[in-house]
SEVEXSE-364930 format. One line per 4 residues: for each residue x, y, z of N, C-alpha, C. Coordinates in steps of 0.001 Angstrom, whole numbers, plus 500000, padded with zeros to 6 digits. Layout:
N
X,Y,Z,X,Y,Z,X,Y,Z; ...
END
This chain:
374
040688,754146,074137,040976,754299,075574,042039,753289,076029; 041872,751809,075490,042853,751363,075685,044441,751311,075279; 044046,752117,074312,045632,752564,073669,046169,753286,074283; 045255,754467,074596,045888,755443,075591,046501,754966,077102
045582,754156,077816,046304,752933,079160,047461,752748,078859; 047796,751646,077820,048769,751420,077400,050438,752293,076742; 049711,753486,076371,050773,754084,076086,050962,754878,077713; 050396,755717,078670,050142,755820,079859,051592,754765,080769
050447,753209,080900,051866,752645,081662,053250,752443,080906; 053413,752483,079481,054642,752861,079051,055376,753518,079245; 054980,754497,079375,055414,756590,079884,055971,756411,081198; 055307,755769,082240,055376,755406,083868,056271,754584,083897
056359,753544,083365,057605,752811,083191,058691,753378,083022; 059165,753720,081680,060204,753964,081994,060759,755545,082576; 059553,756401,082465,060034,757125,083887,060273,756872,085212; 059734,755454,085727,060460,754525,086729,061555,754283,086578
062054,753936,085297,063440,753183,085230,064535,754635,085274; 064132,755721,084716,064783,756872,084946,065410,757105,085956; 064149,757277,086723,064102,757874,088171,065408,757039,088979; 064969,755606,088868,065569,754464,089445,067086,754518,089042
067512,754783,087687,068758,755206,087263,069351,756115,088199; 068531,757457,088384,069391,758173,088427,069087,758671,090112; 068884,757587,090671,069393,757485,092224,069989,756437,092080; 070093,755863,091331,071491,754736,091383,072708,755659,091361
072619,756443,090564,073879,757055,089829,073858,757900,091074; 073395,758585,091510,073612,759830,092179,073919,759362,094089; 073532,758154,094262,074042,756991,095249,075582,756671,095028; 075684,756322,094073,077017,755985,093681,078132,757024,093579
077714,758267,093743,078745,759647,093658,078853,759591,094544; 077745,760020,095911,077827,760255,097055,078653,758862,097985; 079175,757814,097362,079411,756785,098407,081100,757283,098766; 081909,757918,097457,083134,758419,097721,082979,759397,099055
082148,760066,099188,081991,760456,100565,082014,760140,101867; 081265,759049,101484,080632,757906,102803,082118,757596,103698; 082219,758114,105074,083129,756629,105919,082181,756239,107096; 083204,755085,107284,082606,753949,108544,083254,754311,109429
083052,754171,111053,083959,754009,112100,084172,752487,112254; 085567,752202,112857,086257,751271,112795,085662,749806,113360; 084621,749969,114021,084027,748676,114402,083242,748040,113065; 082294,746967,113663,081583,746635,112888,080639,746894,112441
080055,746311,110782,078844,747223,110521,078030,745776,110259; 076568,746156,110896,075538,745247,110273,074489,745883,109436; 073948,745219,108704,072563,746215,107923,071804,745395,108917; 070342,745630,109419,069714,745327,109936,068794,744534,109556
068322,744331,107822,068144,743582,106846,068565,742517,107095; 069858,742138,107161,070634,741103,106817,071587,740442,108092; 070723,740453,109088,071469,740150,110423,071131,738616,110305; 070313,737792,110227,070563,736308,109896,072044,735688,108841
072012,736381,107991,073184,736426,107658,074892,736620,108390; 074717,738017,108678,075522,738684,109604,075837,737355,110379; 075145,736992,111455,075557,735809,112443,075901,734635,111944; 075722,734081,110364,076088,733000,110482,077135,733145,109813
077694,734423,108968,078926,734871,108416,080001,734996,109384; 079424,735875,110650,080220,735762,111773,080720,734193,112666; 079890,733815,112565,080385,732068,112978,080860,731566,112535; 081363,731616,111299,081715,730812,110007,083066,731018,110092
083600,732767,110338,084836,733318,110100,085282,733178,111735; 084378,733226,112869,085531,733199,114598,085503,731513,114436; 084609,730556,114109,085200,729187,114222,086331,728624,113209; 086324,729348,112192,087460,729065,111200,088649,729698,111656
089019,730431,112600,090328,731201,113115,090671,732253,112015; 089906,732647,111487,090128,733926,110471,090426,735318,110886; 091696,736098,110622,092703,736784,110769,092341,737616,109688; 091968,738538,109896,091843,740024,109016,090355,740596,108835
089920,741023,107719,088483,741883,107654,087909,741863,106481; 086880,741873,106429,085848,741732,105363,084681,742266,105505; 084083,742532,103979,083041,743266,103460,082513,742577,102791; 081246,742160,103170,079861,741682,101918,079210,743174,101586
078644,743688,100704,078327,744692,100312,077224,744081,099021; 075790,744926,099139,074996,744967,098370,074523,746363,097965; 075081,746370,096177,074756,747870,095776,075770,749092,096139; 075275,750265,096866,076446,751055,097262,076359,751057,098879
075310,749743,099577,075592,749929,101114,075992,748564,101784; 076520,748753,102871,077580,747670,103648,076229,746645,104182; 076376,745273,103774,075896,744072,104334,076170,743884,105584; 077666,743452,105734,078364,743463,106947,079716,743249,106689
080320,743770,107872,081694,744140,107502,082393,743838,109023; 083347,743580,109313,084412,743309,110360,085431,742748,110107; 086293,743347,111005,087593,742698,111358,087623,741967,112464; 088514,740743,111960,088879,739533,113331,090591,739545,113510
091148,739160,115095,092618,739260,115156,092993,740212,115701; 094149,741088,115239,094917,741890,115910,095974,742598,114498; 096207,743563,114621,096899,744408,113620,098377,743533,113466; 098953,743022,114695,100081,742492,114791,100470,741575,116083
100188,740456,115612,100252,739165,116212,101252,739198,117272; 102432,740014,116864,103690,739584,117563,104306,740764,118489; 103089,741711,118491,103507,742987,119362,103091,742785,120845; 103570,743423,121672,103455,743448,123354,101853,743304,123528
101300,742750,124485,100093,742597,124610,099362,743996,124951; 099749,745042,125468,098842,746022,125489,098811,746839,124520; 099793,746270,123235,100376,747211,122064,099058,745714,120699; 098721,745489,121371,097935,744606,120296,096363,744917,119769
096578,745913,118921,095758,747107,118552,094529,745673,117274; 093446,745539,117872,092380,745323,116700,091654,745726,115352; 091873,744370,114871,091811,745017,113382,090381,745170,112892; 090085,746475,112380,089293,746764,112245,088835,747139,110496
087420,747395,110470,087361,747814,109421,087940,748629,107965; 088535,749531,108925,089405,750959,108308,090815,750281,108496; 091022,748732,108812,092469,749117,108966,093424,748358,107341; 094217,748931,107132,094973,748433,106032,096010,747278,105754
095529,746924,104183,096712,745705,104713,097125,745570,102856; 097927,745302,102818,098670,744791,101039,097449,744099,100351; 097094,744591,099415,096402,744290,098566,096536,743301,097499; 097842,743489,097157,098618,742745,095911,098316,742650,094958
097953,741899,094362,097618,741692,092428,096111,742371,092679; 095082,743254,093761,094499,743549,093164,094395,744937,092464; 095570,745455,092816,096417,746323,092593,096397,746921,090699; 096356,745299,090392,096252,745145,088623,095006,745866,088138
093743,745807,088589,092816,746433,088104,092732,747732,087851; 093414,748615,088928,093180,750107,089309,094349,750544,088147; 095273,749462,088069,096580,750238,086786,095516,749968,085377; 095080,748698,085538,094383,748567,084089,093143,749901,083815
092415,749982,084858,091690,751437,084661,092529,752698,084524; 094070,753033,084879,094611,754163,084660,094892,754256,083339; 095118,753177,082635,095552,753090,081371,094545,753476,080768; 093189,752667,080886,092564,752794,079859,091641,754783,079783
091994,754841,081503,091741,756397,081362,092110,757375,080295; 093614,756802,079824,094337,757511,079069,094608,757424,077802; 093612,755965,077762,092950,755273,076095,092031,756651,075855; 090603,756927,076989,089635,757460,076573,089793,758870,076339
091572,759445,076756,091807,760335,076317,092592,760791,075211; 092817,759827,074519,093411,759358,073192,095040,760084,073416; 095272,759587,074563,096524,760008,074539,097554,757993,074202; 096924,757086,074278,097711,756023,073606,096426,755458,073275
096308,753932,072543,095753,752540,071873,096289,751898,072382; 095022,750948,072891,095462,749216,073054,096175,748605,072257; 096524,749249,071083,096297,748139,070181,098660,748987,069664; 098877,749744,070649,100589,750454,070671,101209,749486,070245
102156,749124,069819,103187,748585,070351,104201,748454,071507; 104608,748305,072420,105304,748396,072828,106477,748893,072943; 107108,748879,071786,108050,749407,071232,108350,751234,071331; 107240,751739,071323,106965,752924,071099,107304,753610,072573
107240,752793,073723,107539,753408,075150,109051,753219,075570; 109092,751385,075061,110690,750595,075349,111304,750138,073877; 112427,751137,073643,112923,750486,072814,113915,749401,072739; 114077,749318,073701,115260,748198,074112,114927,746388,073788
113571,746995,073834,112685,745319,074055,112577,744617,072590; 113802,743471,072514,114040,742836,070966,112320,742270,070993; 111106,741703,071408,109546,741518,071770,108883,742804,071166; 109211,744204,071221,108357,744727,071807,107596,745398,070540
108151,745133,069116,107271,744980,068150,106255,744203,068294; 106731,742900,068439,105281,741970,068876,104184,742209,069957; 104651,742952,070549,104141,743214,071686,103052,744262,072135; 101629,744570,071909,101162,745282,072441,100593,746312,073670
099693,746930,073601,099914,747184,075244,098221,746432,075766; 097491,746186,074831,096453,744613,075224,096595,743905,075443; 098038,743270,075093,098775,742210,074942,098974,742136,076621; 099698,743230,077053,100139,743118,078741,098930,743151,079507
097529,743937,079134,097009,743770,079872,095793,742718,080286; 095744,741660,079163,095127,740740,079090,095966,739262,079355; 097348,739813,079579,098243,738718,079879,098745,737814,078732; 098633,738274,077578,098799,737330,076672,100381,737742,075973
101379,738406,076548,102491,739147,076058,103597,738450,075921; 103393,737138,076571,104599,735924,076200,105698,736077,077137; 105943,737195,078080,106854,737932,078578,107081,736688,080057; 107981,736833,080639,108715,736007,081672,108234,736932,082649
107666,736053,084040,107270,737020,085237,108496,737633,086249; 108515,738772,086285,110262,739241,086929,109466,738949,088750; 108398,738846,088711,108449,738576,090589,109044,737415,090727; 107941,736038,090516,107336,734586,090113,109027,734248,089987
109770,734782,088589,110926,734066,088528,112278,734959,088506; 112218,736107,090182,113254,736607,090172,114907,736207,089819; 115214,734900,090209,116471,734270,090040,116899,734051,088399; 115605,734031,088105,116402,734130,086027,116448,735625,085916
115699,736634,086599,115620,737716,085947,117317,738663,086377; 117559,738484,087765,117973,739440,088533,119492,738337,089002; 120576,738739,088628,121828,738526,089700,121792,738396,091689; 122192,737791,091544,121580,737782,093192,122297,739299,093968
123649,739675,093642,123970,741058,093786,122706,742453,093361; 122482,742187,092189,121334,743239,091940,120272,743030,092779; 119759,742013,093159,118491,741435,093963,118416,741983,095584; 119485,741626,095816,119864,742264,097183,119785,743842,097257
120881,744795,096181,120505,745800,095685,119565,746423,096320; 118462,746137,095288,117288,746446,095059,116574,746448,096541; 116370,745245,097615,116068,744634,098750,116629,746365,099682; 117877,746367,099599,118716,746898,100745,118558,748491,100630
118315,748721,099261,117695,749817,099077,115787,750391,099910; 115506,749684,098932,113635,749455,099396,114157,749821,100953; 114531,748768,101876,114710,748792,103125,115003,749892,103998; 115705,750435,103021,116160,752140,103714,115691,753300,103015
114693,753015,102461,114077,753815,101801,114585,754635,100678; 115689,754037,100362,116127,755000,098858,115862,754392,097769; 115448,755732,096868,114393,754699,095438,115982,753832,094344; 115340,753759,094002,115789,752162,092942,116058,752776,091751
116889,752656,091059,117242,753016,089690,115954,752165,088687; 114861,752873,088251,113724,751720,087216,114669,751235,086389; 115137,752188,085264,116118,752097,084328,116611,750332,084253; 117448,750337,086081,118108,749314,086098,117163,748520,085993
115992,747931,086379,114970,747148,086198,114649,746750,084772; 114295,747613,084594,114025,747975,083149,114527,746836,082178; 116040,747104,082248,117255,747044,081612,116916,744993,081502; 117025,744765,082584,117057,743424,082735,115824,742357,082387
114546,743419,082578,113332,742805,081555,113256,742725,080151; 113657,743990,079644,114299,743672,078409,114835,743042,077721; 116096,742060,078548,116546,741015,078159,115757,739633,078804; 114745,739637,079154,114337,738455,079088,113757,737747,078067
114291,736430,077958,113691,735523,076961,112146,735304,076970; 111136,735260,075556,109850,735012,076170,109631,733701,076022; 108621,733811,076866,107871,732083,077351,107367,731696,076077; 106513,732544,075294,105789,732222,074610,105679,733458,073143
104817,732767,072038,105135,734093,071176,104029,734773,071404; 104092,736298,071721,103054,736929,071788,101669,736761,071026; 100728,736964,072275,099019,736639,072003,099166,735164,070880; 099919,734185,071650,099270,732748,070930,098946,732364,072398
098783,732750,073607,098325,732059,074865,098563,733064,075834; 097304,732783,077340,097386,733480,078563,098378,732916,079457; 098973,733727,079714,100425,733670,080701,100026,734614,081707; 099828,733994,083145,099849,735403,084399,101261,735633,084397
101459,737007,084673,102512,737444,084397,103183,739254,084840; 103345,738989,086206,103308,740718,086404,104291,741658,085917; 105030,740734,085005,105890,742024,084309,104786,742712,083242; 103769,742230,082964,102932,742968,082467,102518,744345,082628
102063,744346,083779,101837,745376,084684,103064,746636,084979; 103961,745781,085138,105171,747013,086032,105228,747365,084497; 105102,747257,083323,105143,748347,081962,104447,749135,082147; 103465,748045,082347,102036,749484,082142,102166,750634,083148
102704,750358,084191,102688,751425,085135,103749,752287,084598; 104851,751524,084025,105711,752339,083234,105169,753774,082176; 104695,752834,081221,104074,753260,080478,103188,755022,080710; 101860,754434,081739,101393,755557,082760,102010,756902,082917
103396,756562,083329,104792,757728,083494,104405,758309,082557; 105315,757281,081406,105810,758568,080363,104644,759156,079397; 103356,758729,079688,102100,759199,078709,101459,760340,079572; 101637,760130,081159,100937,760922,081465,101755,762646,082234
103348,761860,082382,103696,763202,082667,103889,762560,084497; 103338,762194,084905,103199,761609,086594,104093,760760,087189; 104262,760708,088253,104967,759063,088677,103318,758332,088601; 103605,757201,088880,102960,755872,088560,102009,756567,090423
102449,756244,091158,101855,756920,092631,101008,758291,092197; 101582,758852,091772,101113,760539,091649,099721,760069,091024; 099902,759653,090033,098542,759513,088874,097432,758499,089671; 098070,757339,090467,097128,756618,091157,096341,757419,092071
096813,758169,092774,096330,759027,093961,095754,759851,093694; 095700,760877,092392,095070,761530,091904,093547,760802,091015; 093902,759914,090366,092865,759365,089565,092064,758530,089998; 092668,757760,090853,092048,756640,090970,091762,757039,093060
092319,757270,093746,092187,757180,095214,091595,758480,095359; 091835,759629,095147,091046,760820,095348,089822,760900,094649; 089653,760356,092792,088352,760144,092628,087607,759532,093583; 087586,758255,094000,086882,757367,094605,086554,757760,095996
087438,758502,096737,087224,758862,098039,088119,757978,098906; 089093,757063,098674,089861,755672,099223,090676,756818,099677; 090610,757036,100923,091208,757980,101832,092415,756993,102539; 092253,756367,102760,092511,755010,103642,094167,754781,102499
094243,754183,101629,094615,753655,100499,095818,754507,100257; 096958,753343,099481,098473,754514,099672,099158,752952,098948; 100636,753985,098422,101237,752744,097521,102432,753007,098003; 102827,752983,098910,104329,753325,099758,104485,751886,100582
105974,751990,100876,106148,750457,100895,106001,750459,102191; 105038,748924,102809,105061,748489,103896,104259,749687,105106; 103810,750543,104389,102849,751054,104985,101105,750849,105003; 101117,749995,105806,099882,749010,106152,099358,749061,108096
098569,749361,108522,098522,749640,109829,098281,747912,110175; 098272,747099,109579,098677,746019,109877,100206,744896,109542; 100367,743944,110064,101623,743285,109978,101297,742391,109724; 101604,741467,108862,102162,739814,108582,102931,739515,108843
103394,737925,109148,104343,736811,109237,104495,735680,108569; 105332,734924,108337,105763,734057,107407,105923,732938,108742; 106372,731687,108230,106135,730623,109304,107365,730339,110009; 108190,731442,109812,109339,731371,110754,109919,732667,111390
108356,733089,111510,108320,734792,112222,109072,735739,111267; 109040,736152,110443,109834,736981,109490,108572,738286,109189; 108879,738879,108726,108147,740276,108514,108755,740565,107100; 108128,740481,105703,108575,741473,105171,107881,741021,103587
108013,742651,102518,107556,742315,102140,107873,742577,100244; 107496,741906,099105,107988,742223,097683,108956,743688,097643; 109802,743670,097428,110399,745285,096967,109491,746043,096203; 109083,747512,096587,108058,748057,095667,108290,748307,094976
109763,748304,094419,110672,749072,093377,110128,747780,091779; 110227,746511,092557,109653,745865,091823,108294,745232,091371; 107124,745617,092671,105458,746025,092876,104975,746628,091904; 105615,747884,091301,105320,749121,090704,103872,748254,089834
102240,748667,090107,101956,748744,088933,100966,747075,088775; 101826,746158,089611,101434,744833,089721,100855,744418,090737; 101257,745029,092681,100888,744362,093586,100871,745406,095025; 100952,746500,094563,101908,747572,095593,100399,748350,096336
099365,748292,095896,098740,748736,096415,098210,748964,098040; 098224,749196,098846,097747,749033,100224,096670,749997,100575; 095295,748709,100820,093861,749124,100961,093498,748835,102572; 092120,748863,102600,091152,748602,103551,089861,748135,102624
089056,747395,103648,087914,746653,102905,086699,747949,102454; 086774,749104,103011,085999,750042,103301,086150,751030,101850; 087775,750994,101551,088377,751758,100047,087818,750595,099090; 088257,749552,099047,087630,748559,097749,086415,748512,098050
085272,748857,098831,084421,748748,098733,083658,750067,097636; 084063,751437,098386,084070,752418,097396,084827,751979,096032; 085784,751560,095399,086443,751188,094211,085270,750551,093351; 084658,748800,094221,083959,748205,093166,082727,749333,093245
081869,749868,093765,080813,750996,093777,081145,751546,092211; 082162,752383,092489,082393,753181,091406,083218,752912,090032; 084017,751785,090119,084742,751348,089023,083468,750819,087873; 082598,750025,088721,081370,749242,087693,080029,750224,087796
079978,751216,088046,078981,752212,087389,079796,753334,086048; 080641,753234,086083,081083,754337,085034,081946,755157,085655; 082163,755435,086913,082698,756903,087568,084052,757042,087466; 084701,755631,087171,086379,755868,086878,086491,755847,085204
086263,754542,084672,085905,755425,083320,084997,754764,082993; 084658,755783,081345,083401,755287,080892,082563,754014,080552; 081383,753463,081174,080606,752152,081033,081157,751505,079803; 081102,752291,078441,081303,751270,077395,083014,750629,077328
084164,751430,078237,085256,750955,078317,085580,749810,079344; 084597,750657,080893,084312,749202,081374,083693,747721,080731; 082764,747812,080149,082699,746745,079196,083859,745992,078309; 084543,746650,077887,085775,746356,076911,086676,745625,078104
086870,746499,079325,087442,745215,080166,087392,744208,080894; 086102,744135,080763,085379,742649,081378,085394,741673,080003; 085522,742567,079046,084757,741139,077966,085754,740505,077415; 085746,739190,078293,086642,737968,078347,085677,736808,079007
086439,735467,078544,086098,734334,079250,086714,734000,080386; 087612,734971,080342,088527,734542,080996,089337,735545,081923; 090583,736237,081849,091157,737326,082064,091114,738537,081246; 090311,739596,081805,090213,740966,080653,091096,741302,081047
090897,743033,081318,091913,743864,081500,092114,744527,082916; 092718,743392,083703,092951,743368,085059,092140,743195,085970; 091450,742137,085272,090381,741119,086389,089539,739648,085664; 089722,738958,086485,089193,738080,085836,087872,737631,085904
087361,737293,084913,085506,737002,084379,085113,735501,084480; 084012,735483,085618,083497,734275,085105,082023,734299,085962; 081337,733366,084483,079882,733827,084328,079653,735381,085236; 078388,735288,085961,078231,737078,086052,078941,737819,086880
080555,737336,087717,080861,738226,088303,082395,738372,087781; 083133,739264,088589,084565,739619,087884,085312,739632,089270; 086281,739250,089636,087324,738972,090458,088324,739415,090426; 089592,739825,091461,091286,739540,091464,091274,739010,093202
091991,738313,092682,092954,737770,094136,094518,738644,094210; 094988,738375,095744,096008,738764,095618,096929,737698,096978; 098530,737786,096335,099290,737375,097532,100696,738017,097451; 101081,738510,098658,102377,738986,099128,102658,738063,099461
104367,738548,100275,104633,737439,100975,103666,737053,102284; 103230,737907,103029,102969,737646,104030,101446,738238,104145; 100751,738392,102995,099486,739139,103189,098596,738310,101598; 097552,737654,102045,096478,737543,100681,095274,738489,100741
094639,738473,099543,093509,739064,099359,092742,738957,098382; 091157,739218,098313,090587,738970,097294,089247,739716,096978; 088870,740136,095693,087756,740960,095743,087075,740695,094590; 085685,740659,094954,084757,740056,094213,083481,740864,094095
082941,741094,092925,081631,741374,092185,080820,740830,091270; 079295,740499,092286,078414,739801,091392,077324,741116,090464; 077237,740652,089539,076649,741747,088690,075152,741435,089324; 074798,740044,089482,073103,740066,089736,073546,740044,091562
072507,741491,091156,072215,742094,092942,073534,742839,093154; 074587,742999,092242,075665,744292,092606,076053,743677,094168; 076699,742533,094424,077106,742258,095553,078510,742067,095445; 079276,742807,096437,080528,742889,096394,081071,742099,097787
082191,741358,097723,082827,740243,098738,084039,740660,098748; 084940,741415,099704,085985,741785,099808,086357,741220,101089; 088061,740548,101045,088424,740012,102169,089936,740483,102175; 090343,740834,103257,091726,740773,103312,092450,740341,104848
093920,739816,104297,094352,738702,105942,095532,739048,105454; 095853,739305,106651,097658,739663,107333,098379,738138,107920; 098281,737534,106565,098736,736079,107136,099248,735440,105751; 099879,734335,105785,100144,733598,104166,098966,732868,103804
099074,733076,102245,097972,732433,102122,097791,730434,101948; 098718,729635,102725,098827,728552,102891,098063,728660,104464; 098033,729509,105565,097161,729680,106455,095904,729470,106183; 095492,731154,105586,094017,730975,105339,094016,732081,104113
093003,731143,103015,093096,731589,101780,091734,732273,101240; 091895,733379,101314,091225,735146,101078,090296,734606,100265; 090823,733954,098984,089565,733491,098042,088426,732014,098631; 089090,731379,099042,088168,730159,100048,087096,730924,100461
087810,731725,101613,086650,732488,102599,085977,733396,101455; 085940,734309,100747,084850,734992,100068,084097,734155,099028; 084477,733054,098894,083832,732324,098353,082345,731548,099318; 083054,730926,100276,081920,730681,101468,081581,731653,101891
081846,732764,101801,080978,734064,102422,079726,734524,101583; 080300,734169,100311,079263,734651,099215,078184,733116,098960; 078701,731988,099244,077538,731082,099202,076537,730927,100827; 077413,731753,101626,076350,732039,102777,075415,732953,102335
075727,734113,102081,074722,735143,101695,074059,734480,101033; 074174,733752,099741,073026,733244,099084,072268,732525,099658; 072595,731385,100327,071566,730653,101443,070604,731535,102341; 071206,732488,102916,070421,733064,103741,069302,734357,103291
069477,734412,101691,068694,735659,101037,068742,735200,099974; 067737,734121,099969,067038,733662,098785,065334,733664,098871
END
């Protein structure tokens, strides 16, 4: 009889854990669905929190919006400020939940998941050469395509150190183009990464480095048949439901400034892939939901890109959660996932990040939550 008990709560068990699975999973489909209206959201759970998160961010003078998120539902979420600091006062529209702003390097993750989409469709290997996309690149034997996305490719950063990469004639170029909206010769881009000298010899050390990226997005192109946009929007923003979300330049329903009133922002011509993304806290919130259950690609590939000490494959690891920050000129950001309790910390500010720095605040946002829900 007692064997039978025992085998009994075994059976119950993990038909608990089943069950429990698969309203996780089936939570997690339905959240691409889910939107918010533009105010604020509290869980009702977590309103001790809520208020002292909220005090934390109106006495600190904090400029933009954020999401604590537990699992696939909103903790609390708001925007502080104004879409644009420097517009007519009855034209000074509040920033809200849904509203958008440059994402920047976190931009890197969603290319590192397009790629590896196209690992799990054995249409390329991590383990390519380089060579095989760019032949121009005297590196690009050495050079893998793990190599770029773990940062270890030795390669010179074409943002970080435009003035070695780019003639100041081409630079402008490029600028005066973006500005009026006519696209950019890649080619010419291309052309001039190619000849850069590397820092280092490939995979003997981590180098951040977003010429990494603008390959891979390269890359993306010619494997998948798409522009680098086309395939994002399809794969990655229409899976997820990031309705909100768009990689066109300077289209952000919010504005930044620089400290001598200036407006403006990286050429996307040179973004491609590295920083170009433009979210809302409400789209990365759907992203981490579904990127870390399996729904963009498969769990055991997600695994393959977390497993680092350090920088995987377009995010960085440490102990149980995984991170990217980001900075434009005139916009930071940062997004964060703790594996214990699936709590996600997304912040983004229409400001420099010598103002107020995206990772600071989700950092004290996330050691508030812990104080207050322990």
């Amino acid at each position: 009889m007692e064997k039978q008990t025992r085998t009994h709560v075994f059976f119950v068990g993990v038909s608990l854990f089943i069950l429990t699975s698969a309203l996780w999973l089936a939570s997690c489909s339905n959240i691409k669905k889910q939107s918010w209206n533009d105010s604020e959201v509290i869980n009702p759970k977590y309103r001790e929190f809520a208020g002292a998160a909220d005090s934390y961010l109106t006495e600190s003078g904090f400029q933009g919006a954020v999401l604590i998120g537990r699992g696939d539902k909103i903790v609390f979420a708001k925007g502080y400020g104004v879409c644009d600091v420097k517009a007519a006062a009855p034209e000074k529209v509040p920033i809200g939940i849904n509203s958008t702003f440059e994402a920047g390097s976190i931009s890197k993750q969603m290319t590192a998941a397009a790629v590896m989409q196209l690992v799990e469709k054995k249409k390329l290997a991590v383990d390519d050469k380089i060579s095989k996309f760019f032949s121009d690149f005297e590196a690009g034997d050495k050079i893998t395509i793990e190599m770029l996305l773990n940062m270890r490719s030795g390669l010179t950063d074409h943002i970080n150190s435009a003035d070695e990469f780019f003639p100041k004639n081409i630079y402008r170029h490029i600028e005066v183009n973006q500005m009026a909206c006519k696209p950019v010769d890649k080619n010419l881009v291309l052309t001039y990464l190619s000849e850069a000298p590397l820092l280092a010899e490939p995979d003997s050390t981590y180098f951040y480095c977003n010429t990494n990226y603008y390959l891979l997005a390269s890359i993306i192109e010619q494997v998948s048949g798409m522009s680098y946009s086309e395939y994002i929007q399809k794969n990655i923003f229409t899976r997820c439901g990031m309705n909100h979300s768009n990689l066109e330049f300077q289209k952000t329903d919010t504005r930044g400034y620089d400290y001598k009133g200036r407006y403006y922002s990286i050429p996307a011509a040179l973004a491609l892939g590295c920083g170009d993304v433009n979210s809302n806290v409400t789209d990365l919130f759907k992203w981490n939901v579904l990127f870390t259950s399996g729904k963009v690609v498969k769990k055991k590939t997600f695994q393959k890109m977390i497993d680092s000490e350090s920088y995987g494959y377009g995010v960085y690891r440490h102990d149980d959660s995984i991170f990217h920050a980001g900075v434009t000129n005139v916009f930071n950001s940062y997004d964060g996932y703790y594996f214990d309790g699936k709590v996600s910390v997304i912040v983004l500010c229409n400001c420099p990040v010598a103002k107020i720095n995206a990772t600071s605040v989700a950092r004290n946002l996330y050691k508030l939550y812990e104080e207050n829900n322990n």
